[in-house]
C-alpha positions as CSV (number, residue, x, y, z in Angstrom):
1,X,192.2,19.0,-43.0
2,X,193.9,22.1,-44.6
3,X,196.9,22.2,-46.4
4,X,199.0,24.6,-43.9
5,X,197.9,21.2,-41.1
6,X,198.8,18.2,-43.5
7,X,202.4,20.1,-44.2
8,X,202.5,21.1,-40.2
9,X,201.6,16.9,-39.6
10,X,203.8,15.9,-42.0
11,X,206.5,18.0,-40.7
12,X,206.0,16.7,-36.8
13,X,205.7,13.0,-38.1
14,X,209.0,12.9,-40.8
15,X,210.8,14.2,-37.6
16,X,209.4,11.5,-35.2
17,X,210.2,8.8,-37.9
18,X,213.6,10.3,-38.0
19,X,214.0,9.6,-34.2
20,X,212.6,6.5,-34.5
21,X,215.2,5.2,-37.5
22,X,218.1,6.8,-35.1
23,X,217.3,5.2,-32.0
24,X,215.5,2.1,-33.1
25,X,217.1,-0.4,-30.7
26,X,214.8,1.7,-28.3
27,X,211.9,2.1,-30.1
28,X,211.8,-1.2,-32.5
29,X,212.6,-3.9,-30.2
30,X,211.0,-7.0,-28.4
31,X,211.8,-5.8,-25.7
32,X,211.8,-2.4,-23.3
33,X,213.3,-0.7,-19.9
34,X,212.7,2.6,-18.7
35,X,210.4,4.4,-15.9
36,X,206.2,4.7,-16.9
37,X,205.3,8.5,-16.0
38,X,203.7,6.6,-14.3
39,X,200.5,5.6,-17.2
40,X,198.2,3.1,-18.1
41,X,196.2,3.2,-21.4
42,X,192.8,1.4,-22.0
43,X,191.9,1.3,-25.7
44,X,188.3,0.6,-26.6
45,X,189.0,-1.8,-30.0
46,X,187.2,-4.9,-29.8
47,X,185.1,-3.6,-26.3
48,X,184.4,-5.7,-24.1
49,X,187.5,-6.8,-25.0
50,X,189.7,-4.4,-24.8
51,X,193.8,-3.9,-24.7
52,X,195.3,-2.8,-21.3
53,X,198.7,-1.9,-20.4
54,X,201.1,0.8,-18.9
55,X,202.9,2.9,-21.4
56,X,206.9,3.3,-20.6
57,X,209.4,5.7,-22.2
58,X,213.2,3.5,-23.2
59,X,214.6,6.0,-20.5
60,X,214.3,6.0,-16.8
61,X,214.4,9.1,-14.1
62,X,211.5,11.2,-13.5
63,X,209.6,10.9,-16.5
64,X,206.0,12.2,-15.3
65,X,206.2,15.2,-17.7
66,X,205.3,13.0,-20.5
67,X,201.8,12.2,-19.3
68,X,200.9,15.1,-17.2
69,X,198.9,18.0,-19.5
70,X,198.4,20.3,-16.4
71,X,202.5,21.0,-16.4
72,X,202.1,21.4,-20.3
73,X,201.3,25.3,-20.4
74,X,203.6,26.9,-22.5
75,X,204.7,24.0,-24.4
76,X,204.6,23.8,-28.3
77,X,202.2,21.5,-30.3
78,X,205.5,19.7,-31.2
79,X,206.6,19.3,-27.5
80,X,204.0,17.5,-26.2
81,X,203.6,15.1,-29.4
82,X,207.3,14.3,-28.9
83,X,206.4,13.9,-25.2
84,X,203.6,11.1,-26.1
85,X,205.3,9.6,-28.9
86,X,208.3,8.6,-26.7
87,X,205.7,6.1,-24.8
88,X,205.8,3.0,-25.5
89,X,202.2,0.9,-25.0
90,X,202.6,-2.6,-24.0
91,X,199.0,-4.5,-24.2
92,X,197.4,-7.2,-23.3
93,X,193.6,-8.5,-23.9
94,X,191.2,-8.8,-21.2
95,X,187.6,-8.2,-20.3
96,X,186.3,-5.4,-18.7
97,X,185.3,-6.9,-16.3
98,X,188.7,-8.4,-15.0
99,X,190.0,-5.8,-12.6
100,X,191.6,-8.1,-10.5
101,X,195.0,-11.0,-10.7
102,X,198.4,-9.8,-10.7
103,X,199.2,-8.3,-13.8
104,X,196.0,-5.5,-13.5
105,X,196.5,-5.6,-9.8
106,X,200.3,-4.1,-10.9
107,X,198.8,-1.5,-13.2
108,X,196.3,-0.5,-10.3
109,X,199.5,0.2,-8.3
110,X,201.3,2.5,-11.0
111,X,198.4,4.6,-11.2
112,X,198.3,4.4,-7.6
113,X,201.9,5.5,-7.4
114,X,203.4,8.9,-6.3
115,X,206.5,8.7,-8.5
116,X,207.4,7.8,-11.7
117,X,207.6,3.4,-12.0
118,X,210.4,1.6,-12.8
119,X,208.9,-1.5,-15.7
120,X,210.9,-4.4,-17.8
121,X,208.6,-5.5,-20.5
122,X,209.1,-8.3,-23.2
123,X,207.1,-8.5,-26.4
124,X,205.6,-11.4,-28.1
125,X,207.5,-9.8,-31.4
126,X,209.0,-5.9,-31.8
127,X,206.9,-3.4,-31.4
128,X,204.9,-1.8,-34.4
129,X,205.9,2.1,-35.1
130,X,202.2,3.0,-35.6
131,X,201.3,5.9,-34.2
132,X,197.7,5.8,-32.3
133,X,195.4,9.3,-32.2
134,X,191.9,9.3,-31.7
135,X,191.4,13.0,-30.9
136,X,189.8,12.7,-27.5
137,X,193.5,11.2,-25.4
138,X,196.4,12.2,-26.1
139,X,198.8,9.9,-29.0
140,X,201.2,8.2,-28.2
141,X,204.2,6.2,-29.6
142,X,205.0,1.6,-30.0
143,X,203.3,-0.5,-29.2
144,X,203.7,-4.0,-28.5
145,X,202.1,-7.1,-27.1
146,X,203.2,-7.8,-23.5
147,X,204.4,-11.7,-23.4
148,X,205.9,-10.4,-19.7
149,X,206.2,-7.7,-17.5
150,X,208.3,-7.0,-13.9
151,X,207.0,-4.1,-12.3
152,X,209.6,-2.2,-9.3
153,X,207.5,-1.5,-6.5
154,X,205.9,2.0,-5.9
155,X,204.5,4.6,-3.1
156,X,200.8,4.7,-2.8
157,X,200.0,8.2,-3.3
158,X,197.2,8.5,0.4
159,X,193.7,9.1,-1.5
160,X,194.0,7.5,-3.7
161,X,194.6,4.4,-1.9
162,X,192.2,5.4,0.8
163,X,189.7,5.1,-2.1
164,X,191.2,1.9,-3.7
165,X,189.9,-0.3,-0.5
166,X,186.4,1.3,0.4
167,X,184.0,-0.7,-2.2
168,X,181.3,0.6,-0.7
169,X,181.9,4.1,-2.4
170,X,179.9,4.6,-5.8
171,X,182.3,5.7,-8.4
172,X,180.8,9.0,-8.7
173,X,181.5,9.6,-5.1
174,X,184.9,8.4,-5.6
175,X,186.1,11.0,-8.5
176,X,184.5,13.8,-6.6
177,X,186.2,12.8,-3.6
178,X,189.3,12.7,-5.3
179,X,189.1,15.8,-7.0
180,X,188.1,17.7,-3.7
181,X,191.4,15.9,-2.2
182,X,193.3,18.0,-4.8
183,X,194.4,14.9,-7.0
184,X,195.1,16.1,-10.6
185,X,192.0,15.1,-12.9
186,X,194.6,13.5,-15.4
187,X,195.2,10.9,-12.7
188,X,191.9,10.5,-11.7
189,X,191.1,9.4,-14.8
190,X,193.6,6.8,-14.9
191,X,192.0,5.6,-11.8
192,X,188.8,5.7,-13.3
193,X,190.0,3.8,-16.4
194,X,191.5,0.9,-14.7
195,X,189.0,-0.1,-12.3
196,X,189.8,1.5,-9.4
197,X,186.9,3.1,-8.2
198,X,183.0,2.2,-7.3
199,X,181.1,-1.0,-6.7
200,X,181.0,-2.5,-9.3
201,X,184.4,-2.1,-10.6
202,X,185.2,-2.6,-14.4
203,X,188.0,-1.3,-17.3
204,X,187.3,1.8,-18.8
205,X,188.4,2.7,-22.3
206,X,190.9,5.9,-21.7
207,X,189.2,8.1,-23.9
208,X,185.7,7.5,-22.2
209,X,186.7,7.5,-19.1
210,X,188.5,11.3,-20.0
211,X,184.9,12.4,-20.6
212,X,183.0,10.7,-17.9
213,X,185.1,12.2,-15.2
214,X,185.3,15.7,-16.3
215,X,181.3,14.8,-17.1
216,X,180.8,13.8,-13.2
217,X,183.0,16.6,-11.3
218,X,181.2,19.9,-14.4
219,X,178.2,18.3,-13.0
220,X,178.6,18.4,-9.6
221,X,180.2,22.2,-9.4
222,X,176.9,23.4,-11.3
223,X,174.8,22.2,-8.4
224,X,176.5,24.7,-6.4
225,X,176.8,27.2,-8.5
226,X,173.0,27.3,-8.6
227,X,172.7,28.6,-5.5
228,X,175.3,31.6,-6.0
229,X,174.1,35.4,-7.1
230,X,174.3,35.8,-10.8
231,X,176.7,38.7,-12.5
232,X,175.4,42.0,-13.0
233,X,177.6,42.9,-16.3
234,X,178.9,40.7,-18.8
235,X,182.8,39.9,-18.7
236,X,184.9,38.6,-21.8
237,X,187.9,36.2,-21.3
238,X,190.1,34.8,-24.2
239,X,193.4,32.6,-24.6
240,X,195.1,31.3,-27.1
241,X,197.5,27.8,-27.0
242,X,198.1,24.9,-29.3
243,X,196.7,26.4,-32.3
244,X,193.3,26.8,-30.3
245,X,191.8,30.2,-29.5
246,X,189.2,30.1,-27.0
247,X,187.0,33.4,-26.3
248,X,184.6,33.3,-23.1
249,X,181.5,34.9,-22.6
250,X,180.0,35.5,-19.0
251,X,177.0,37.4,-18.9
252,X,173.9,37.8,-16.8
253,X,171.7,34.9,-17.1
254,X,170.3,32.1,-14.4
255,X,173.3,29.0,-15.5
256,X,173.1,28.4,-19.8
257,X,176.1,27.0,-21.3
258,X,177.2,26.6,-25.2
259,X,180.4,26.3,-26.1
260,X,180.5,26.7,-30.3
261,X,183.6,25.0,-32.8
262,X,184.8,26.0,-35.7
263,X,187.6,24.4,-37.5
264,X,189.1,25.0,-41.5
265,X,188.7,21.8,-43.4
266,X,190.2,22.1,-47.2
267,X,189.8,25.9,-46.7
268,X,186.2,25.3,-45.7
269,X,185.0,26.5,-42.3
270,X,183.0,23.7,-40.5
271,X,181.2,24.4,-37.1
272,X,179.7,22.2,-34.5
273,X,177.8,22.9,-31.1
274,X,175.9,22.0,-27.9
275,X,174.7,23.5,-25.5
276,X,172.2,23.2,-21.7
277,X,170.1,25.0,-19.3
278,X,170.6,24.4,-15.3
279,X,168.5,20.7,-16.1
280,X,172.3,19.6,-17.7
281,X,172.3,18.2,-20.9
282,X,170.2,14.8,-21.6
283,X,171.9,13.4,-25.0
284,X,176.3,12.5,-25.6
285,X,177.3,16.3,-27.1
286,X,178.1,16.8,-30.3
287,X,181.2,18.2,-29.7
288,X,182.0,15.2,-28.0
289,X,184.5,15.6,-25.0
290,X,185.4,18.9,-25.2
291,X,182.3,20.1,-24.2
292,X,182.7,18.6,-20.9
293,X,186.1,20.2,-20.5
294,X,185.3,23.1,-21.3
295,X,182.2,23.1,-18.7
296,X,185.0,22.2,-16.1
297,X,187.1,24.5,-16.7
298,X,184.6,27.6,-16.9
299,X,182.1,26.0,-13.4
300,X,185.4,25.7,-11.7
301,X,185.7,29.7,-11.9
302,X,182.8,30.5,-11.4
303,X,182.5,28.2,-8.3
304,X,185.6,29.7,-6.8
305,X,184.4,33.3,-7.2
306,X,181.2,32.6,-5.7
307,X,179.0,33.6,-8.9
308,X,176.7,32.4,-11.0
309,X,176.4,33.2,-15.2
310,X,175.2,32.1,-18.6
311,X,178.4,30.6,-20.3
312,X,178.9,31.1,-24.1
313,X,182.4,29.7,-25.1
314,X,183.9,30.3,-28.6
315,X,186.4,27.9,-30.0
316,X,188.2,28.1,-33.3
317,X,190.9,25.4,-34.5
318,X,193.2,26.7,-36.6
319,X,195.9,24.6,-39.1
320,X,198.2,24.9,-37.0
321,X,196.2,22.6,-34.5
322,X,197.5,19.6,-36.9
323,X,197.6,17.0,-34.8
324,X,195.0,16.2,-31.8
325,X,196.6,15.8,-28.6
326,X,193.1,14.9,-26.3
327,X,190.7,17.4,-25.0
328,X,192.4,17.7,-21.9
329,X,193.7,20.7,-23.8
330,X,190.4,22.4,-24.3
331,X,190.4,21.9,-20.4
332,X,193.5,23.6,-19.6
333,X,192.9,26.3,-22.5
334,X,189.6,27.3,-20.5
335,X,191.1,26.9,-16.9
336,X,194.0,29.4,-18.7
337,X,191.2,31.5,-20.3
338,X,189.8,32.6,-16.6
339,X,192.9,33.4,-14.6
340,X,193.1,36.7,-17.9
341,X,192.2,39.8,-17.2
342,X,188.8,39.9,-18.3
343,X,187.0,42.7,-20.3
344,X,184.0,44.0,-18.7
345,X,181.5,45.9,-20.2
346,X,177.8,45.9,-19.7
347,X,176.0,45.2,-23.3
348,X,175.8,41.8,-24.3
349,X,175.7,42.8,-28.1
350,X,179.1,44.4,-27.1
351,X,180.5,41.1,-25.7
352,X,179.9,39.1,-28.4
353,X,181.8,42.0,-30.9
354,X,184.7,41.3,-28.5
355,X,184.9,37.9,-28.5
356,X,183.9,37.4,-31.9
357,X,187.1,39.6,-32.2
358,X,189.7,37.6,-30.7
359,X,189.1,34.8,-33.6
360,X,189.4,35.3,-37.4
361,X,185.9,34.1,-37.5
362,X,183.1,36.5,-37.7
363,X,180.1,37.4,-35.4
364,X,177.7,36.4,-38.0
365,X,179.1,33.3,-38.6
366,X,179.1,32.6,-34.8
367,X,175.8,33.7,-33.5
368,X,174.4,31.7,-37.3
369,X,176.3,28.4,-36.1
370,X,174.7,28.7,-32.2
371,X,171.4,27.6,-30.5
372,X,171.1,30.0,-27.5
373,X,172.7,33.1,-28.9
374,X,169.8,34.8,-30.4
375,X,167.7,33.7,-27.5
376,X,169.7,35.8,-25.3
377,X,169.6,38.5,-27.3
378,X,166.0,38.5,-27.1
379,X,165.8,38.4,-24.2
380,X,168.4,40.8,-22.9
381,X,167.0,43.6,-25.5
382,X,163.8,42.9,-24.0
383,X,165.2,43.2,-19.9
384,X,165.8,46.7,-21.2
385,X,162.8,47.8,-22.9
């Protein structure tokens, strides 16, 4: 991490422990009241084992902006980490493969819900002012083991439920179902997450559940988009949010994704990349999550538009990104990225200048740090000869 992010962290933290000292009855205390966005967290310390519980700001009133990243455009990097860190996480230790009695029967509900959840939740002792971030979901604030919990009932938002009682559906079929219903992927992941959907119904740690769901519906839209016309021209797209600046490449090519990083570490530029051919990818990314994300986000445009294109997808983290907030902002970044203006021009040499532009990171360095890029070149140079 740079200097210019540990001062930015720093900054964003002293302020948060500043809240937290001011308003500690809320924060610090055995026990809490206040409306869950609504939101459920399953962490994956100790898996099979794992900690599961809903997560519940010390206010109550319509509190779903604090756990819904597709109403987050325009926010600041300090927004949304105030957002998170305002949610308390009750837990309590089960196995994965208890998704049903009372207590996760209530947390299937809240996810279920249409409207933020009224919860009263005591604590074996006050909660602990740690602060959990593991890169992939977003932070958040407290947390505290549940000793007991009184959950206000809820609505049942239709689909969901629909999909709730038919375990005959294979959880794949369930998430796609749900996302051609129009459900928000955020809170199909939650669904996902706490045993909800499939069979053979289980708890799924949050942050893997994030990546399997944007995994299963990238997946699916690429089927389709394999039988669409490809692009004639190339077009460049770029947006910047969150200290993440995101340029996007579409050119003529049969469906090819790669989607490169790079990020300043101690002044040092570090990169990392993946990449597939219309087979998918056979091995976990090295990018992690945010290469599914970003597949989503670009497949879903070209799906809508009824076209088919290689992908290349440049993504520089700058200091200013100090603190992770989950890789559902990569996601929205990209879905942002393709509703711009794009720049169209014909040359794919020309493209990548463009692109390469939008970032303080140059083409060299980018087309050094890729798998396909030269490839392409090649190959395009060649359709021309």
């Amino acid at each position: 991490m740079s200097s210019d992010s540990q001062e930015i962290r720093r900054s964003i933290l002293s302020k948060w422990h500043k809240t937290l000292s001011k308003y500690g009855n809320l924060f610090s205390s055995d026990t809490i009241s206040g409306t869950s966005p609504p939101s459920v967290f399953v962490g994956s310390y100790n898996y099979p084992k794992v900690f599961v519980g809903p997560m519940v700001p010390p206010i109550h009133g319509d509190t779903s902006l604090l756990d819904s990243p597709e109403k987050w455009k325009g926010r600041s990097l300090e927004e949304i980490i105030n957002f998170r860190l305002n949610l308390v996480r009750g837990i309590h230790k089960t196995g994965i493969e208890h998704t049903e009695g009372r207590y996760i029967e209530n947390l299937q509900e809240i996810t279920m819900s249409e409207k933020p959840t009224d919860l009263d939740l005591v604590f074996m002792k006050n909660t602990s002012s740690n602060i959990s971030m593991d890169g992939e979901s977003a932070p958040f604030g407290p947390t505290g083991e549940i000793k007991s919990a009184k959950f206000s009932g809820s609505s049942s938002t239709k689909p969901i439920e629909k999909i709730f009682y038919d375990k005959d559906m294979k959880a794949q079929d369930a998430v796609l179902k749900l996302y051609n219903s129009g459900i928000e992927i955020s809170k199909i992941q939650k669904c996902f997450s706490i045993g909800m959907l499939g069979k053979k119904r289980k708890l799924v740690p949050t942050k893997w559940s994030i990546t399997a769901t944007d995994d299963i519906i990238s997946k699916s839209i690429v089927k389709e988009i394999l039988e669409n016309s490809i692009i004639d021209t190339c077009k460049v797209f770029s947006y910047e949010h969150l200290g993440n600046v995101f340029s996007v490449i579409l050119f003529p090519h049969r469906w090819i994704f790669e989607m490169i990083e790079g990020w300043y570490s101690n002044g040092i530029l570090g990169f990392g990349s993946d990449s597939e051919d219309a087979r998918g990818i056979d091995h976990p990314p090295r990018i992690a999550g945010a290469y599914f994300a970003a597949k989503l986000g670009v497949s879903e445009y070209l799906l809508k538009n009824k076209i088919q294109a290689g992908v290349l997808i440049f993504r520089e983290i700058r200091p200013e990104y100090a603190i992770p907030v989950g890789v559902w902002q990569v996601r929205e970044g990209i879905r942002e990225a393709m509703k711009q203006k794009p720049q169209i021009v014909s040359d794919f040499n020309h493209a990548l200048n463009l692109a390469s532009a939008k970032t303080s990171v140059s083409k060299k360095e980018w087309i050094v740090n890729g798998d396909m890029i030269n490839r392409v070149r090649q190959k395009t140079i060649l359709d021309f000869m």
